[in-house]
N, C-alpha and C positions, 0 to 999 in steps of 0.2 A: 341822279335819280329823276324818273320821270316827274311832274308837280301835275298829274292828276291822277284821279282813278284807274285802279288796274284792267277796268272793262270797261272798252268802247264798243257801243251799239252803232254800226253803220245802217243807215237805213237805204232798200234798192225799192221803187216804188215796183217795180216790173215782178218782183218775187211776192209781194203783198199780200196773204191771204185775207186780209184786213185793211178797213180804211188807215193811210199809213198815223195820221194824227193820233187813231184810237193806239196802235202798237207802239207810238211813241210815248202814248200817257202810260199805258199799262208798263211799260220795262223804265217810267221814272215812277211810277208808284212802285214796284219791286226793289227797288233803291238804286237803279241804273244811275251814276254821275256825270256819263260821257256819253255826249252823242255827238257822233258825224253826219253830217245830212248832203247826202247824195242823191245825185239827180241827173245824167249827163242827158237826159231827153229834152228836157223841160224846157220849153222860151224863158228867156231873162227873165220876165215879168211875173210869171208865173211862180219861178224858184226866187223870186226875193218873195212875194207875196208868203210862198209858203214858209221860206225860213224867217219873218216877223212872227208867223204862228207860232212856230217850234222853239223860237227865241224867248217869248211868252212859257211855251210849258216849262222850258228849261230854268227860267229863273225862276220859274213857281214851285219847281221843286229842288232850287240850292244845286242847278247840274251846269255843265259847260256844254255848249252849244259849240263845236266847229264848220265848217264850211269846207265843200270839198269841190278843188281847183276854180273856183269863182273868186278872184280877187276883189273886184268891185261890191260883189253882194255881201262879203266878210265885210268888205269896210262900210259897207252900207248899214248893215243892220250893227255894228258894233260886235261881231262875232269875239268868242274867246280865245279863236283859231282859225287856221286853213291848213288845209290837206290838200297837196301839191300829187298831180301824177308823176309817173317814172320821168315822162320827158320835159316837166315844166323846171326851169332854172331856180333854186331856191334861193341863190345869193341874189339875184335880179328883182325876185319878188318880193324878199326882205328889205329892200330898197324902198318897195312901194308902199309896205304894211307897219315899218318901226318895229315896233318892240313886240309888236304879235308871236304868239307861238306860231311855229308851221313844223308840220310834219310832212313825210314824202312815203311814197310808194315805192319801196323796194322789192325785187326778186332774187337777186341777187349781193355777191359780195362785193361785186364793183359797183351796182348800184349805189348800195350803201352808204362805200369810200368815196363818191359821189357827191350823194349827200350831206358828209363831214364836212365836205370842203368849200360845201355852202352853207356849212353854217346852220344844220337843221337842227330843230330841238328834239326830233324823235323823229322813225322813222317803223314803218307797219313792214314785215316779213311774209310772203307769203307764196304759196299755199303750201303750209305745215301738211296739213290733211286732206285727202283727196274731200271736194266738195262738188256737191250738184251748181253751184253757182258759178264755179270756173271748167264748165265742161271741157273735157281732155285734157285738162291739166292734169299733172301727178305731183301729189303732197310730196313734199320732201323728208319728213319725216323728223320725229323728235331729234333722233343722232346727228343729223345736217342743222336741224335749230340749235342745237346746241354750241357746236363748231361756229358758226355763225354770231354766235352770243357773246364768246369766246373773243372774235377777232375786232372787236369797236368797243367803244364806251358810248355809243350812243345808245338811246333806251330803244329798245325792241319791241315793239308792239305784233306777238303773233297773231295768225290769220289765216282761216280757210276750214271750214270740215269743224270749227271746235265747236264743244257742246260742253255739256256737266262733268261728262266721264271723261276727256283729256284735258282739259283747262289747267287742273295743274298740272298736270305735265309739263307744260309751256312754261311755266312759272318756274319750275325746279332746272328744267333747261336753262335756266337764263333771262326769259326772257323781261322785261320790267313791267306788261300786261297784257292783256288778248282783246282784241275784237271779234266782234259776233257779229253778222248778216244773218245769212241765207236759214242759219236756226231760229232766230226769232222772226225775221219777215214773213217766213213759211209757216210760223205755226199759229194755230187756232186759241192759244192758253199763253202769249206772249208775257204776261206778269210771273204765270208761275214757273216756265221756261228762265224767266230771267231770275229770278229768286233762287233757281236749284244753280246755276251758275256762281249766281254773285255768291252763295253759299261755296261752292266746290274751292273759290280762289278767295275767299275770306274776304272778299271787295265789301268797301272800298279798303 
């Protein structure tokens, strides 16, 4: 079973209708426990600067802070995790990190079995749902989440398109929790966005 909360808030600063700080206090005051902090634009300097901030909100309100594919900035700030893309080695970087969670980016079922085999402690699925955040992409859809859920023991974290109205879904598929972007970076009411969510999947 996964050993955190069933919703992870990914943060994209590019989709942002909001300073990204205030959308991250607002989805931990809703009672978000898990946030990814993503950033592939940023200089170094800059995304460690910012994850000390979010490191701060995060223990301020009892949530786990992870780090996405920056090894050094997870071990810099003491991160609770890292979040590996499709093509970063996870048994290489478990080398680096000890006893750190790490999750990976899957698309796939080989991705996936990939992943097993280095050793991941969860891995993100996606796009369940067609989303405005991975233009052209096509959702695969609940019946393929499922099949997929099906074929690992690793914990599944779905992703892409989810909102209030399919969250559980993903949950009854299989999957062990869901991640949200591009719903709350894009919205104007991100606390109570995240509140109808965290409500829809009984999170945490």
């Amino acid at each position: 079973m996964l050993p955190y909360p069933r919703v992870m808030l990914i943060t994209d600063r590019a989709q942002a209708a909001l300073p990204l700080d205030d959308i991250i206090t607002e989805s931990l005051l809703a009672g978000c426990k898990w946030v990814l902090l993503r950033d592939y634009n940023a200089a170094y300097d800059a995304f460690l600067k910012q994850a000390h901030r979010v490191k701060k909100l995060c223990v301020a309100h009892d949530a786990k802070l992870f780090i996405s594919r920056n090894v050094n900035v997870a071990k810099e700030i003491q991160a609770d995790g890292l979040h590996l893309s499709t093509v970063q080695n996870v048994g290489h970087t478990r080398k680096l990190c000890g006893t750190m969670i790490i999750g990976q980016s899957c698309h796939s079922i080989e991705d996936i079995q990939r992943a097993q085999v280095g050793n991941a402690d969860y891995v993100t699925f996606s796009p369940v749902f067609d989303t405005p955040s991975k233009p052209g992409y096509v959702g695969v859809g609940i019946q393929t989440l499922t099949q997929i859920c099906s074929k690992t023991t690793l914990p599944i974290i779905a992703l892409g398109g989810i909102d209030a109205q399919n969250a559980a879904s993903c949950l009854a598929a299989g999957a062990a929790g869901i991640a949200v972007m591009g719903t709350i970076m894009r919205s104007k009411t991100p606390q109570a966005n995240m509140q109808s969510i965290l409500s829809a999947t009984n999170a945490p």
